[in-house]
Residue, then its C-alpha position, 0 to 999 in steps of 0.5 A: x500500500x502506497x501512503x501519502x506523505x504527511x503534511x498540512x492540508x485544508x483540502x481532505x476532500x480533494x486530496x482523498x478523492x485523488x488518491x482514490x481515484x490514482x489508486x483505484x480504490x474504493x474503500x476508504x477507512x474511518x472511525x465512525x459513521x459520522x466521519x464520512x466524505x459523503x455529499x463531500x466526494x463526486x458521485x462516481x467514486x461511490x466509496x465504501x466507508x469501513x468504520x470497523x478495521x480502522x478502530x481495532x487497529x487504533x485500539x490494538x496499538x493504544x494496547x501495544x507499547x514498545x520500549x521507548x513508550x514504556x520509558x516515557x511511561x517510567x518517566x511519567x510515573x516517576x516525577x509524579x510519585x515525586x511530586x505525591x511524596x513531596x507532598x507527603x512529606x510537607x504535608x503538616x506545613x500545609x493549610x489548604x488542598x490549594x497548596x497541596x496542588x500547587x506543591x504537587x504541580x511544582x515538584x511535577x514542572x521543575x522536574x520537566x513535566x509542564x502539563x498534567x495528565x488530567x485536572x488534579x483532584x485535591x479534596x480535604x474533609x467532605x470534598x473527598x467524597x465529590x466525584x471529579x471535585x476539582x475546585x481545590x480550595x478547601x481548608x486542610x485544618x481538622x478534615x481528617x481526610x484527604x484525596x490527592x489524585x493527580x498523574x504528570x503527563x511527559x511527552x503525551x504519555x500519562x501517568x495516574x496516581x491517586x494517595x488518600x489518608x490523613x491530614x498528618x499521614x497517608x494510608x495507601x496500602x488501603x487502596x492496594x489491598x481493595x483494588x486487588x481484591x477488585x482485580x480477584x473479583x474481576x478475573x474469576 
């Protein structure tokens, strides 16, 4: 199969419908229905949309990582579990989850991660208990609880880690356990 060389274009529709005709082709490949060039394409070329072949193979190479993605991951993991035991360790000194944030988010660029993997949940007391709370800007003092759930992301690759314990000690060997008795659960 001949590809096309990569480049910027405003002009899918032309460039596919050379293609096509250049290859002879007929088939043209997308994820969904909605992605189709019909009413796009001259007439004649009546392609045939195949939005199956193209979604397995995407979701077959997201399961698939080669040494150099694994590193990328590695490295992800490692300046958030940084970051995550950076804020253990000044956890005491803290007031609010809105420090506890900006702690994790400076360990995470200093160490040349400038984006999140996704918007960090910091949530003390009652906050804990708030899907995807995201305010961060709750008092630590007396909540007794706290979820810190933030991952870096490095190079488009991200990382996941969520802590929850106390305002003077985290506890994570709690969620290992549950999760493997949650993995036992699944795989039997």
């Amino acid at each position: 199969m001949t590809s096309m060389p990569s480049r910027f274009t405003t002009s899918m529709p032309t460039d596919i419908e050379h293609w096509l005709v250049a290859h002879h082709q007929k088939k043209v490949y997308v994820l969904r229905e909605s992605q189709n060039m019909k009413g796009l394409l001259p007439d004649f070329l009546k392609p045939n949309y195949d939005t199956h072949s193209l979604l397995l193979a995407l979701d077959a190479s997201r399961v698939i990582k080669g040494d150099d993605e694994i590193d990328l991951i590695r490295r992800a993991i490692k300046v958030s579990s940084l970051a995550h035991r950076t804020v253990v360790h000044h956890i005491t000194s803290l007031e609010s989850e809105a420090e506890v944030h900006a702690l994790d988010l400076d360990v995470c660029i200093a160490h040349g991660a400038d984006w999140q993997a996704y918007p960090p949940i910091v949530a003390s007391g009652a906050n804990a208990s708030i899907l995807h709370y995201t305010d961060n800007n709750g008092s630590l003092k007396g909540k007794g609880l706290l979820c810190l759930d933030a991952g870096c992301e490095w190079k488009f690759y991200s990382s996941d880690i969520t802590y929850v314990g106390s305002e003077s000690r985290f506890c994570l060997f709690v969620f290992v356990k549950l999760i493997c008795q949650l993995q036992d659960v699944f795989q039997a």
